[in-house]
The first five atom37 places (N, CA, C, CB, O) and aatype in JSON, in Angstrom:
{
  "aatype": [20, 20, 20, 20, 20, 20, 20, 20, 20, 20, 20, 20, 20, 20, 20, 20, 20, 20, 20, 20, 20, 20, 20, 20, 20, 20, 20, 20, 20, 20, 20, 20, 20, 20, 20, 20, 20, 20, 20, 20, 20, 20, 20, 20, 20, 20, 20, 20, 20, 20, 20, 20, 20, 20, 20, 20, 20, 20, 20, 20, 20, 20, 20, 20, 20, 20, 20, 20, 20, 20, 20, 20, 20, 20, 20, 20, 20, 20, 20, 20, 20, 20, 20, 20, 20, 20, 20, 20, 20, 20, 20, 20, 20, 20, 20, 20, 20, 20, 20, 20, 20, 20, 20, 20, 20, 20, 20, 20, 20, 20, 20, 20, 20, 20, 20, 20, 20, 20, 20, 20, 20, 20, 20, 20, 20, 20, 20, 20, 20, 20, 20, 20, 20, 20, 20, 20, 20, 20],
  "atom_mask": [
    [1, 1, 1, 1, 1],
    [1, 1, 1, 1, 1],
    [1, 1, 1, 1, 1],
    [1, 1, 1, 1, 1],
    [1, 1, 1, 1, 1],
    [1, 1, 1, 1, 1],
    [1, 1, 1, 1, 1],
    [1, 1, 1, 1, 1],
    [1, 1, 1, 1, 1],
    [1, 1, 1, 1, 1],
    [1, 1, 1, 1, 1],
    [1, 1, 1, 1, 1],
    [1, 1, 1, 1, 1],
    [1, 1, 1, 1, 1],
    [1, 1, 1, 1, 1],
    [1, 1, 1, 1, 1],
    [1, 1, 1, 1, 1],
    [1, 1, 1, 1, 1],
    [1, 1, 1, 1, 1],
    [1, 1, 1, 1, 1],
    [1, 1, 1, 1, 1],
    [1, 1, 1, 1, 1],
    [1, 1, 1, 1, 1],
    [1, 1, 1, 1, 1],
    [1, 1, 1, 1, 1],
    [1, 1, 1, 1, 1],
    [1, 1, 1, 1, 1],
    [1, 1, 1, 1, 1],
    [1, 1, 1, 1, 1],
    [1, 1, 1, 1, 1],
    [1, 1, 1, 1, 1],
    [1, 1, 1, 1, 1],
    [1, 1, 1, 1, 1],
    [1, 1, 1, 1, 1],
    [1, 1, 1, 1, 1],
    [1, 1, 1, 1, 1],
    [1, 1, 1, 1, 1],
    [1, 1, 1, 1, 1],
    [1, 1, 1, 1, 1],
    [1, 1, 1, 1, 1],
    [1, 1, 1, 1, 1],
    [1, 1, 1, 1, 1],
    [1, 1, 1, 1, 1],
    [1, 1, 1, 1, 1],
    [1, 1, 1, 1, 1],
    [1, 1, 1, 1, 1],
    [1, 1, 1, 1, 1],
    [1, 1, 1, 1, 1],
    [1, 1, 1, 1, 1],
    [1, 1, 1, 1, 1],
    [1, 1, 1, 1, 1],
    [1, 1, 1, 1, 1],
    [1, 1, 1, 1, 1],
    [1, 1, 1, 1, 1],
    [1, 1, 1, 1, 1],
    [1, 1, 1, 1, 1],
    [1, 1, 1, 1, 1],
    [1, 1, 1, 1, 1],
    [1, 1, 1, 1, 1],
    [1, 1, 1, 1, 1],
    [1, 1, 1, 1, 1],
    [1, 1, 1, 1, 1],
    [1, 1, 1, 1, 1],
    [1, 1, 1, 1, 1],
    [1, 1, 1, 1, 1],
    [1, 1, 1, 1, 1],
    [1, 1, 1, 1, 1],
    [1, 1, 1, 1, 1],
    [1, 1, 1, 1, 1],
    [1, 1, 1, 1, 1],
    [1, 1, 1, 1, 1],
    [1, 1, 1, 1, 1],
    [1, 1, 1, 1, 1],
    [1, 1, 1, 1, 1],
    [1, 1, 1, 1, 1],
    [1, 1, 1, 1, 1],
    [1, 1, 1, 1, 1],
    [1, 1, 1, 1, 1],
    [1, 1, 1, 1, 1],
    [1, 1, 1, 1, 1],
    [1, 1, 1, 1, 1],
    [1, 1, 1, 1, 1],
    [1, 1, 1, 1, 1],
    [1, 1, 1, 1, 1],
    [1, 1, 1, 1, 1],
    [1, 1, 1, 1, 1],
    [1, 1, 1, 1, 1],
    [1, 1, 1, 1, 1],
    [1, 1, 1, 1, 1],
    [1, 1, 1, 1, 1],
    [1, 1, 1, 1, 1],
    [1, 1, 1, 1, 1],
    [1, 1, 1, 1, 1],
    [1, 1, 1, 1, 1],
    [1, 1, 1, 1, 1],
    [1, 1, 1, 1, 1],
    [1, 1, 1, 1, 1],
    [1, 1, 1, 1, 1],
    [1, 1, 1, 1, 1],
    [1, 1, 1, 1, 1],
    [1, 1, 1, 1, 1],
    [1, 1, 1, 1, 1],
    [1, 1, 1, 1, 1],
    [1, 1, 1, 1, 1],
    [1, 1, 1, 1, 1],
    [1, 1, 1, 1, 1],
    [1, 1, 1, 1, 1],
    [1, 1, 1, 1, 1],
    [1, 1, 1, 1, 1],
    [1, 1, 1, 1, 1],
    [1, 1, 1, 1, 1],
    [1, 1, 1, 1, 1],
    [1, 1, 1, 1, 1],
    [1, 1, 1, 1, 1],
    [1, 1, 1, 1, 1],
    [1, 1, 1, 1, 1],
    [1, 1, 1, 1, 1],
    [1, 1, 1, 1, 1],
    [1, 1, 1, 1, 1],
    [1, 1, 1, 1, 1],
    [1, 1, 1, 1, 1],
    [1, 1, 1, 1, 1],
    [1, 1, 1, 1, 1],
    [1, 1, 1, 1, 1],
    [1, 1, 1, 1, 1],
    [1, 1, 1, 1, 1],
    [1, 1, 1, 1, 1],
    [1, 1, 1, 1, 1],
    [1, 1, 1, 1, 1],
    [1, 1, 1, 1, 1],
    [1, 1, 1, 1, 1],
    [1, 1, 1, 1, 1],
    [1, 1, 1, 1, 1],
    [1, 1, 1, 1, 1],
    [1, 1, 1, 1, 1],
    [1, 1, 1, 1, 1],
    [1, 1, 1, 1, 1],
    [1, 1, 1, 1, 1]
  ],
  "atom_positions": [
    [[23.09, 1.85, 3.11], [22.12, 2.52, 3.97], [20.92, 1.59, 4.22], [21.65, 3.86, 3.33], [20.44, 0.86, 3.35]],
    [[20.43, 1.69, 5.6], [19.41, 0.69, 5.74], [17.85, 1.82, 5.76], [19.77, -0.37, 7.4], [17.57, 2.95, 6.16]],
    [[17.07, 0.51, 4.96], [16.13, 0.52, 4.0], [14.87, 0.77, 5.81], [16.14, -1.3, 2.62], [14.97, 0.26, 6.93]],
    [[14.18, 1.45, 5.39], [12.83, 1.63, 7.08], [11.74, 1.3, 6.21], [12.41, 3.67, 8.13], [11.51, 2.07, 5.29]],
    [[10.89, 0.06, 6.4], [9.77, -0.37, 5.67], [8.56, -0.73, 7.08], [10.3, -1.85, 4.56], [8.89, -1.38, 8.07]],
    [[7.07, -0.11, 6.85], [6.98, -0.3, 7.48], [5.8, -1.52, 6.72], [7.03, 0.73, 8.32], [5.82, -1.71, 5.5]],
    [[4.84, -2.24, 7.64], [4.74, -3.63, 7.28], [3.2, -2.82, 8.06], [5.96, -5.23, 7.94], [3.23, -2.23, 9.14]],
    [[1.83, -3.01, 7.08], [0.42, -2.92, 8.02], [-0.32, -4.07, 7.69], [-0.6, -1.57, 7.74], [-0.24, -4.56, 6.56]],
    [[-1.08, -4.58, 8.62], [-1.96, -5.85, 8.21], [-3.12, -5.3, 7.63], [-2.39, -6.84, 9.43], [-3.46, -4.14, 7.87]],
    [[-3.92, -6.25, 6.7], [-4.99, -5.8, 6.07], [-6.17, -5.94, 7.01], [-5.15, -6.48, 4.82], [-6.05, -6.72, 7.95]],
    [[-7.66, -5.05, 6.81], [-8.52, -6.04, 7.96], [-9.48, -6.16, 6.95], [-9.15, -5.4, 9.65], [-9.31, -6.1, 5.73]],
    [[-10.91, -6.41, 7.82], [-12.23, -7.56, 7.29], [-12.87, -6.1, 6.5], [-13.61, -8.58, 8.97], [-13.65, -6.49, 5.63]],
    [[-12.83, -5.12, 6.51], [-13.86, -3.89, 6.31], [-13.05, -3.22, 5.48], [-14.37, -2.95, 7.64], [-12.02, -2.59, 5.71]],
    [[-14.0, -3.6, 3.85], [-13.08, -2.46, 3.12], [-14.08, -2.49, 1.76], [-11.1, -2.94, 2.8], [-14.86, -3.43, 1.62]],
    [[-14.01, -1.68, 1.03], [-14.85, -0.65, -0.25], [-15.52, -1.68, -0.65], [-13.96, 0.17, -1.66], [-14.72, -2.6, -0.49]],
    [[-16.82, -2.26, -1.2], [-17.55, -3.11, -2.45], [-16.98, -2.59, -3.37], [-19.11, -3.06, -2.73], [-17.84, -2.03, -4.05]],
    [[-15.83, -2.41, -3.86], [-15.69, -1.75, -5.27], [-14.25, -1.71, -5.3], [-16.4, -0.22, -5.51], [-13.53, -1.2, -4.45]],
    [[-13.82, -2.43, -6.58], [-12.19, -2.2, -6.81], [-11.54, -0.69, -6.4], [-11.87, -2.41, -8.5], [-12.22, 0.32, -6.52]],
    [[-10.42, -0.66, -6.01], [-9.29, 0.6, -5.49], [-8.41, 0.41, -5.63], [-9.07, 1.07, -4.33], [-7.88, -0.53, -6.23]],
    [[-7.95, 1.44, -5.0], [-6.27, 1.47, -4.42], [-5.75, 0.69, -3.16], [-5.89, 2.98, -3.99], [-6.64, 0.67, -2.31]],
    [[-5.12, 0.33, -2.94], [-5.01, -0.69, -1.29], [-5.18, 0.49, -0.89], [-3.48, -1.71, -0.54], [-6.39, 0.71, -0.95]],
    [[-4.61, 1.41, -0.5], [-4.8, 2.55, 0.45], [-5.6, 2.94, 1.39], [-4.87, 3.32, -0.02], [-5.61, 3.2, 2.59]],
    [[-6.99, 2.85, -0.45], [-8.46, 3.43, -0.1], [-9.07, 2.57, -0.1], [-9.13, 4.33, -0.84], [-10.24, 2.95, -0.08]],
    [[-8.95, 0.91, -0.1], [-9.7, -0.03, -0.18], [-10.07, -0.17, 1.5], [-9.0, -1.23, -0.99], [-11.24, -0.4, 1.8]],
    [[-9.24, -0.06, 2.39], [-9.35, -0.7, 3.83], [-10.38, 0.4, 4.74], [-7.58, -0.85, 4.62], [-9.59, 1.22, 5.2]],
    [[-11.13, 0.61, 4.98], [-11.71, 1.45, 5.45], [-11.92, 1.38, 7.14], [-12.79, 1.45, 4.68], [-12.71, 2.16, 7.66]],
    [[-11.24, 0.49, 7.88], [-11.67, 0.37, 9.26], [-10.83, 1.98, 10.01], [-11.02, -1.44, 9.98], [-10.01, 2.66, 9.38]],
    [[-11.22, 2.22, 11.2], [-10.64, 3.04, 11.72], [-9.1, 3.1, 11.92], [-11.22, 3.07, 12.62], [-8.31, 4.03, 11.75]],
    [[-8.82, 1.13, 12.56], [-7.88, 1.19, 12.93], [-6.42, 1.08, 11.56], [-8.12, 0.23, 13.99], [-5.26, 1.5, 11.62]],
    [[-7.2, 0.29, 10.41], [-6.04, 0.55, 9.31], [-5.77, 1.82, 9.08], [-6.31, 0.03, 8.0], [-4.6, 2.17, 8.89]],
    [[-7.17, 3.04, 9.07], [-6.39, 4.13, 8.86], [-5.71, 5.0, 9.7], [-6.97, 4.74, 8.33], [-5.12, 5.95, 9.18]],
    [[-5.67, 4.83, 11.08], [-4.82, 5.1, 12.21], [-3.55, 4.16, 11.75], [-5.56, 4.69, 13.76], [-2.55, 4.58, 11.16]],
    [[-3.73, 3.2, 12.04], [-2.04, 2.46, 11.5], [-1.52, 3.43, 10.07], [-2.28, 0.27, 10.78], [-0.52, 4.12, 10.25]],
    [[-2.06, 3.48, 8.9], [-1.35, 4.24, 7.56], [-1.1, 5.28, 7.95], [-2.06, 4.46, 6.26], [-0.01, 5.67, 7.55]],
    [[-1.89, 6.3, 8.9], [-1.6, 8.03, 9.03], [-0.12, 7.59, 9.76], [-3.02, 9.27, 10.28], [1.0, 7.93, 9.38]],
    [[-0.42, 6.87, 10.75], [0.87, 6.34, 11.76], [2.09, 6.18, 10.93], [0.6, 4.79, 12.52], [2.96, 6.88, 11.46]],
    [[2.46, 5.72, 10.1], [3.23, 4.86, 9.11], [3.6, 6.06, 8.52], [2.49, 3.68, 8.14], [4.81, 6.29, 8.42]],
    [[2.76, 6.93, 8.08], [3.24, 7.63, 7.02], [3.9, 8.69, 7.99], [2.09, 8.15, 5.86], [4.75, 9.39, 7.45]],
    [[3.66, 8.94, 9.43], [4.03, 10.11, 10.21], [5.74, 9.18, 10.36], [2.79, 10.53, 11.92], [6.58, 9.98, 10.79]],
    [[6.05, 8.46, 10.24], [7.47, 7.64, 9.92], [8.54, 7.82, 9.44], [7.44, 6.89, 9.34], [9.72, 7.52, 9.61]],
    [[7.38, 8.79, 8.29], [8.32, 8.79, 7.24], [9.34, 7.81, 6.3], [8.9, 9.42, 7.69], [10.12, 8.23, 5.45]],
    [[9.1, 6.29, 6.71], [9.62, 5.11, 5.78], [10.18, 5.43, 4.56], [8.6, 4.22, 5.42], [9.82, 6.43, 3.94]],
    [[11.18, 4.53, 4.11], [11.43, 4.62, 2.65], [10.35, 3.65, 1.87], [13.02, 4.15, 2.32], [10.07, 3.97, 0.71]],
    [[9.64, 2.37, 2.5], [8.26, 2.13, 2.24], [7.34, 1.79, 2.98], [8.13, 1.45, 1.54], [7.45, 1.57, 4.19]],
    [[5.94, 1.68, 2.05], [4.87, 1.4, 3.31], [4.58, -0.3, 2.36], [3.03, 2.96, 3.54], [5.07, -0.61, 1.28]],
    [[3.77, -1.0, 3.11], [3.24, -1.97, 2.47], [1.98, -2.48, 3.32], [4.29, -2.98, 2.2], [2.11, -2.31, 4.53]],
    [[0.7, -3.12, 2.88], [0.0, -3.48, 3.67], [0.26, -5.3, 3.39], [-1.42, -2.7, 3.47], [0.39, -5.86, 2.3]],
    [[0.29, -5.95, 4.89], [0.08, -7.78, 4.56], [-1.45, -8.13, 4.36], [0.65, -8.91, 6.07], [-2.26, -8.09, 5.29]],
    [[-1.8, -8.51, 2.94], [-3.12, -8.96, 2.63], [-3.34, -10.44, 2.74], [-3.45, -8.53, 1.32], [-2.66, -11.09, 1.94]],
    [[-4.01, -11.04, 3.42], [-4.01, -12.62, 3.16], [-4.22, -12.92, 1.95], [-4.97, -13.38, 3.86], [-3.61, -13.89, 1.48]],
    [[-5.04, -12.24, 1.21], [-5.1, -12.93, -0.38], [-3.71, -12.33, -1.36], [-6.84, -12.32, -1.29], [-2.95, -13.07, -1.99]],
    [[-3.67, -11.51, -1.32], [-2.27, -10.95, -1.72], [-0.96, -10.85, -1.5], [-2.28, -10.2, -1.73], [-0.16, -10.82, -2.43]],
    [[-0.68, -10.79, -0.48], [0.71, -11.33, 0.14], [0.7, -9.39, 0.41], [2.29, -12.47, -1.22], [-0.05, -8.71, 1.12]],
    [[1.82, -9.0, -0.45], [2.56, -7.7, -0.25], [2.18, -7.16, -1.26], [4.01, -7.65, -0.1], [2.35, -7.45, -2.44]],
    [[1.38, -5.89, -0.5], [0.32, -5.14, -1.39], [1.26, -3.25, -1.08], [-1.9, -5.43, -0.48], [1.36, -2.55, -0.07]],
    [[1.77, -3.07, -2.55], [1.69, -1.8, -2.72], [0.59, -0.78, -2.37], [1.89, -1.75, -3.78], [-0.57, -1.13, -2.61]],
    [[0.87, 0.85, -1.67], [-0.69, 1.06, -1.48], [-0.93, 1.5, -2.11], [-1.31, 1.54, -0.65], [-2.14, 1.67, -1.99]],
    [[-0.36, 2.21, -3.46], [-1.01, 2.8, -4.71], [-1.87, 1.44, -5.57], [0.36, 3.57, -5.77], [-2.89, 1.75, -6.18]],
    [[-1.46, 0.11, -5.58], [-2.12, -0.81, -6.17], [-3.52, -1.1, -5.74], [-1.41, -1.82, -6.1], [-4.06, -1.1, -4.64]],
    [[-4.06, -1.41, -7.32], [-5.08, -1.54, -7.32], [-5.69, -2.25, -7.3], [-5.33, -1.25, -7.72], [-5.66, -2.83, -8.38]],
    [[-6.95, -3.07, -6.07], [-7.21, -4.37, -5.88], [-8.41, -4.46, -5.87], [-6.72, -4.93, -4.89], [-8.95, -3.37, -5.69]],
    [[-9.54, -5.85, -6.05], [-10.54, -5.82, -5.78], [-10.8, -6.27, -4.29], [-11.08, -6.4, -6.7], [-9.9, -6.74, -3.59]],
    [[-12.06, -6.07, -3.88], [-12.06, -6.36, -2.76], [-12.38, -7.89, -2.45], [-12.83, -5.49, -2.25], [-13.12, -8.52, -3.21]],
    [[-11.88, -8.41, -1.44], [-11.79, -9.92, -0.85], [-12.49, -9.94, 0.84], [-9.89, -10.44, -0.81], [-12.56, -9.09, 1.73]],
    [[-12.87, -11.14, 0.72], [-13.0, -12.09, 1.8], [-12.0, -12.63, 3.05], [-13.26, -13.08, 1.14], [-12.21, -12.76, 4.26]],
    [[-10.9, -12.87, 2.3], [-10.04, -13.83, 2.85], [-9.47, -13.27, 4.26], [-8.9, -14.15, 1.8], [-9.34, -12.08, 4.54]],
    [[-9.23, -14.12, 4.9], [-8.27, -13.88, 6.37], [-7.03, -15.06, 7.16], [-9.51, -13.71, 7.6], [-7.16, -16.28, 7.27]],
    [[-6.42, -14.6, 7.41], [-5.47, -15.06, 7.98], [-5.86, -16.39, 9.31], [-4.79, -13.74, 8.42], [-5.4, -17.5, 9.59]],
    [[-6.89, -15.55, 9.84], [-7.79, -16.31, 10.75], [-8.35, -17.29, 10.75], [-8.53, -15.91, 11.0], [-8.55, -17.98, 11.74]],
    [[-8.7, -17.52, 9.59], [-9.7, -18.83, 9.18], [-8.55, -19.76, 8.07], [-11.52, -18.14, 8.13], [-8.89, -20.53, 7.17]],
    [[-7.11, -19.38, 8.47], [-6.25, -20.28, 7.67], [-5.56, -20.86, 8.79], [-5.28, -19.59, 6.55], [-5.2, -20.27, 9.81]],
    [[-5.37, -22.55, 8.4], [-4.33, -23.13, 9.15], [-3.11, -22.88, 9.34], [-4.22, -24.03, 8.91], [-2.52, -22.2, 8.5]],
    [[-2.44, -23.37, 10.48], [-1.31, -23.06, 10.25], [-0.36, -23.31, 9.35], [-0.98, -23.22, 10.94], [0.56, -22.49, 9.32]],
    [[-0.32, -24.14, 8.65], [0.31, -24.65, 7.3], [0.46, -24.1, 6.35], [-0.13, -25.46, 6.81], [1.35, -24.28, 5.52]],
    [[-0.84, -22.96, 6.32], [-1.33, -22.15, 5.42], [-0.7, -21.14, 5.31], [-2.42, -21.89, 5.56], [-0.16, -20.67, 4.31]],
    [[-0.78, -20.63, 6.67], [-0.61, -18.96, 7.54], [1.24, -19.39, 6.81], [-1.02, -18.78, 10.28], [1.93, -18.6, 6.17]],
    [[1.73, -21.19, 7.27], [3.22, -20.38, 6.93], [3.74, -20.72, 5.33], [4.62, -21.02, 8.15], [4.93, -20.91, 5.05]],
    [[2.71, -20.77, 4.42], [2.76, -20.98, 2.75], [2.72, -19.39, 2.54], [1.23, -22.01, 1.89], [3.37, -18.9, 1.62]],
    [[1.82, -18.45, 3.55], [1.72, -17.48, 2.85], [2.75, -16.44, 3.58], [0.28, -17.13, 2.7], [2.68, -15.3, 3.11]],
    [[3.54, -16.61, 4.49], [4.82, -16.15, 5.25], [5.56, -16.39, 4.16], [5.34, -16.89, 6.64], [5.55, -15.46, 3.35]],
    [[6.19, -17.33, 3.88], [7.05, -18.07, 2.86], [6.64, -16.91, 1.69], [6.55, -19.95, 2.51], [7.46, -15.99, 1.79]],
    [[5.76, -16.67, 0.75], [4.96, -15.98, -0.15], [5.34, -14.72, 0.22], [3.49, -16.25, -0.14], [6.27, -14.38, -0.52]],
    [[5.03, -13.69, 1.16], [5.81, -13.02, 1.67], [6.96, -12.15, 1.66], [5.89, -13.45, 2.01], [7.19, -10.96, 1.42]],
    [[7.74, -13.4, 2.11], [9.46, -13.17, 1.83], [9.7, -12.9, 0.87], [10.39, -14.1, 1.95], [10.01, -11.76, 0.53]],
    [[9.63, -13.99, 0.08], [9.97, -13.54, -1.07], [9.46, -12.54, -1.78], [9.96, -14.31, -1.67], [10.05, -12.4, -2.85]],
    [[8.47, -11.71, -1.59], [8.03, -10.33, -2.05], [8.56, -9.35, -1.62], [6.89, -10.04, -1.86], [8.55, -8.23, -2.12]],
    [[9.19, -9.76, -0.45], [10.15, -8.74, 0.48], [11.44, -8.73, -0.24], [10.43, -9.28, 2.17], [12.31, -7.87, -0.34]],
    [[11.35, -9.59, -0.59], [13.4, -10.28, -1.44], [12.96, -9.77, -2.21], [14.23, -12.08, -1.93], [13.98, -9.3, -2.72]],
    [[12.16, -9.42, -2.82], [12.02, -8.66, -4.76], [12.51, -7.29, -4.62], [10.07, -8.43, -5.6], [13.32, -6.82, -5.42]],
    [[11.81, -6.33, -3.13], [12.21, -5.29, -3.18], [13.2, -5.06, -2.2], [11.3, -4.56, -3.2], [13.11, -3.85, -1.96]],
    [[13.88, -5.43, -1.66], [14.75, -5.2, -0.49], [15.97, -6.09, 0.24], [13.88, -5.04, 0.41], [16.01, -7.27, -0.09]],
    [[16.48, -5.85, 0.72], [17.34, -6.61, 1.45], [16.99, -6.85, 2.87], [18.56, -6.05, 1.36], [17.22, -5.82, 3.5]],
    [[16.68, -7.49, 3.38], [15.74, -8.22, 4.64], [17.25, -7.91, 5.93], [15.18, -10.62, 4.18], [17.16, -7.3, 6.99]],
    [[18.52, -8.57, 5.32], [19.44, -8.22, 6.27], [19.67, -6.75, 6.67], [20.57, -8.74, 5.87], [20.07, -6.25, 7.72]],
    [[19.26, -6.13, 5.35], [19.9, -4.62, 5.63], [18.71, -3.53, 5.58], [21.13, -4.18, 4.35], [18.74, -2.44, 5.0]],
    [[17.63, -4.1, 6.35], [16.45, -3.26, 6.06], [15.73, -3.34, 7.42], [15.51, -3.79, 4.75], [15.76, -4.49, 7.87]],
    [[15.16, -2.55, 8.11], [14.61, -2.65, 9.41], [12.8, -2.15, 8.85], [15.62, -1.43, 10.71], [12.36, -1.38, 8.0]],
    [[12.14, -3.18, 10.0], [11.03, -3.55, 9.16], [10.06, -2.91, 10.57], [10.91, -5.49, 8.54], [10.69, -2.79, 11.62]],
    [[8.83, -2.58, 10.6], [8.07, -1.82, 11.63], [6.65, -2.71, 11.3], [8.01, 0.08, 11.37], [6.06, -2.56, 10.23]],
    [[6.27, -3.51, 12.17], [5.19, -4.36, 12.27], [4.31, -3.28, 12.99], [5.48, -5.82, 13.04], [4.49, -2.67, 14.04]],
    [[3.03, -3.23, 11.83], [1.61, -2.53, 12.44], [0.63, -3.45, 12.19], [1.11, -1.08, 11.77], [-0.28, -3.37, 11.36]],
    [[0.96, -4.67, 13.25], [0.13, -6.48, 12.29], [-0.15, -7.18, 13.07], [1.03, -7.67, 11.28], [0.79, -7.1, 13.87]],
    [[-0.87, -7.91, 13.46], [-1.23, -8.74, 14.92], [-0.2, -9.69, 14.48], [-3.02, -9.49, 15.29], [0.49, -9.62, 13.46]],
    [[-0.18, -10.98, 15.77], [0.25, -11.99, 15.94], [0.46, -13.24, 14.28], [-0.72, -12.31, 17.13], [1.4, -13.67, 13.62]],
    [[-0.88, -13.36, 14.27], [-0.98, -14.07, 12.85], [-0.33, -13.6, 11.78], [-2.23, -14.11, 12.38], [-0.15, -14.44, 10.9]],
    [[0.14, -12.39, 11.56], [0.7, -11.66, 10.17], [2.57, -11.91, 10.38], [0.12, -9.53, 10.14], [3.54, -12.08, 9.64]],
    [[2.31, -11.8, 11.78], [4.32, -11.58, 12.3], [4.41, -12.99, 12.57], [4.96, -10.4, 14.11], [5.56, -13.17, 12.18]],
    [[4.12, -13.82, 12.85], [4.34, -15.5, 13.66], [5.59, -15.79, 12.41], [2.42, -17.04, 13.61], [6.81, -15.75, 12.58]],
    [[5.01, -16.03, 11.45], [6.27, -16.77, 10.51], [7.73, -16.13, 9.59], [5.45, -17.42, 9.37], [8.72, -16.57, 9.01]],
    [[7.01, -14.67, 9.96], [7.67, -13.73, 9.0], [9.42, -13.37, 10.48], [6.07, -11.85, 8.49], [10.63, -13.56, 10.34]],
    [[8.67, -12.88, 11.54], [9.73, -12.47, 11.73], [11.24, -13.82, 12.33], [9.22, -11.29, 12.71], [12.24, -13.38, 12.9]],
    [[11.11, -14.92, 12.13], [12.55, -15.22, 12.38], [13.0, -14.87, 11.28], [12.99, -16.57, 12.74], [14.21, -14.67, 11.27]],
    [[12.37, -14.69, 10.19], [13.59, -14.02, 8.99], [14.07, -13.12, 9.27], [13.29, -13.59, 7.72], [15.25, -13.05, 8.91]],
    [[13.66, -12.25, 9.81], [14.04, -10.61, 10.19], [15.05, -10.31, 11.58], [12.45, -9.75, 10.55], [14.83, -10.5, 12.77]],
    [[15.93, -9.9, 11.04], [17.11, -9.06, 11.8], [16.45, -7.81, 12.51], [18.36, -8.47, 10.66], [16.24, -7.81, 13.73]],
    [[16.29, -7.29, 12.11], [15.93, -5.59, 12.57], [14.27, -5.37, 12.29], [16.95, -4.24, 11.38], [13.72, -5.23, 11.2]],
    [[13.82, -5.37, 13.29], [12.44, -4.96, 13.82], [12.05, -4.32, 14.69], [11.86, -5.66, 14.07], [12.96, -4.08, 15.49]],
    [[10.68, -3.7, 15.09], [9.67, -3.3, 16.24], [8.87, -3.65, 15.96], [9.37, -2.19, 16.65], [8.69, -4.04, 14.81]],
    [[7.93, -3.69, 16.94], [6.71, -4.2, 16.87], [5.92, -2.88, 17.81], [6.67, -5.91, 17.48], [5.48, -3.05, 18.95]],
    [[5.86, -1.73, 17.13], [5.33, -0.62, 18.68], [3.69, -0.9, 19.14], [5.37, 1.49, 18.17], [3.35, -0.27, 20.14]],
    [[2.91, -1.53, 18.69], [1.64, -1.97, 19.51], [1.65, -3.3, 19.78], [0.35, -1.7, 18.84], [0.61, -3.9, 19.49]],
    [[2.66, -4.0, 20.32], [2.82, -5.59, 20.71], [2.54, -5.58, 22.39], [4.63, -6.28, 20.3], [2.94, -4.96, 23.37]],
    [[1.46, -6.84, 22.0], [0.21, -7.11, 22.89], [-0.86, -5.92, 23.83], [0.86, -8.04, 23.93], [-1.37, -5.86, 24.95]],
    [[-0.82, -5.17, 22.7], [-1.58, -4.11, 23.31], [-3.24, -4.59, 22.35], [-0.68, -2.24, 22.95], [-3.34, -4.78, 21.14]],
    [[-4.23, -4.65, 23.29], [-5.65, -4.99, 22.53], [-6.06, -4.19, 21.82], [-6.72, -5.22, 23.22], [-5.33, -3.2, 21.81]],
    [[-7.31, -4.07, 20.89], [-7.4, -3.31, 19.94], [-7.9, -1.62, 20.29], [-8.27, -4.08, 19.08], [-7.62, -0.63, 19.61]],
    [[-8.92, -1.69, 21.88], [-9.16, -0.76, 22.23], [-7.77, 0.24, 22.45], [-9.96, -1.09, 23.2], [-7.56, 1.41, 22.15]],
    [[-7.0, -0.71, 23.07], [-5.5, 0.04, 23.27], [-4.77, 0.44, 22.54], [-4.67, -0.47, 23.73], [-4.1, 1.44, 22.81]],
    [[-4.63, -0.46, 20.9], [-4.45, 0.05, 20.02], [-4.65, 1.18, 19.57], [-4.68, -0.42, 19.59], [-3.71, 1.98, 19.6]],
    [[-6.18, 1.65, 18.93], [-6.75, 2.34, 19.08], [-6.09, 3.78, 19.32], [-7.39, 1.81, 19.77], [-5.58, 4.59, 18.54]],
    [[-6.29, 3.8, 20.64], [-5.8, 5.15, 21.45], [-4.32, 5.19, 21.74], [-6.54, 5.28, 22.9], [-4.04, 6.14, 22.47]],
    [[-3.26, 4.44, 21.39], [-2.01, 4.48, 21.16], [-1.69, 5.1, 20.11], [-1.53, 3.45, 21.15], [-0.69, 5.81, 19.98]],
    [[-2.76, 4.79, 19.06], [-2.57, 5.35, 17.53], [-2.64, 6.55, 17.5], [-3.49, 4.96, 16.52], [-1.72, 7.25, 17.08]],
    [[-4.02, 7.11, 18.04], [-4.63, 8.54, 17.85], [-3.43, 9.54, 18.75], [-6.49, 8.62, 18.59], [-3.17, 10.72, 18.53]],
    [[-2.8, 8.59, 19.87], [-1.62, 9.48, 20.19], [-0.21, 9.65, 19.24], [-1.19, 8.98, 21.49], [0.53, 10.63, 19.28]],
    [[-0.09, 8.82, 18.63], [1.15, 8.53, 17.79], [1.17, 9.22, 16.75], [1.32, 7.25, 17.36], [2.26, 9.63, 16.33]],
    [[-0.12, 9.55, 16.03], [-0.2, 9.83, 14.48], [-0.8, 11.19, 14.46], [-1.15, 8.72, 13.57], [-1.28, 11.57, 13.4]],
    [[-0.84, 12.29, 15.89], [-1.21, 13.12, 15.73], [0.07, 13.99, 15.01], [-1.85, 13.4, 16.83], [-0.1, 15.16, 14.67]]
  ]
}
């Protein structure tokens, strides 16, 4: 049976104070993407953290700086690579269909690994985002 994981990027705005990934991200649009995700119903959720790679959302993290943005490309694909293989710990990549809620920078290296994907807000801007969400996750 194939595995429905869905995949959220982390952003810049989240708690001064150690959490849960969940409750650490506080922007509008991560929590429109998680309500989204969870209206899915997935067999998992995961958020892509630049400092963390593949962040459980019950896990508990401190809060960071880091971004994808301000990494080279060399970087961006050390931590793709990093990634995978977190994906290979829990899943089978061939036999698992994966749901990108992640800009450009988070998907660039990850998906030629991937067989079975969507991408349902691809190249839509963030305002568009946004209001794609609040329709999706009602």
């Amino acid at each position: 049976m194939r595995k429905q994981i869905v995949l959220i990027s982390c952003v810049s705005q989240k708690l001064s104070h150690r959490a849960r990934a969940r409750d650490l991200y506080i922007s509008t649009l991560f929590k429109l993407n998680l309500k989204y995700a969870e209206k899915l119903t997935p067999d998992e959720i995961f958020i892509l953290s630049a400092k963390y790679g593949l962040l459980k959302l019950e896990q508990e993290i401190e809060p960071y700086e880091q971004t994808l943005n301000n990494m080279r490309s060399n970087e961006i694909q050390a931590w793709a690579t990093h990634v995978l293989a977190q994906i290979n710990e829990i899943c089978s990549i061939e036999n698992s269909e994966f749901t990108f809620l992640a800009g450009d920078k988070y998907r660039k290296f990850i998906l030629p690994h991937i067989r079975n994907y969507n991408i349902p807000l691809e190249g839509l801007r963030i305002g568009k985002q946004l209001q794609k969400l609040k329709e999706l996750a009602l």
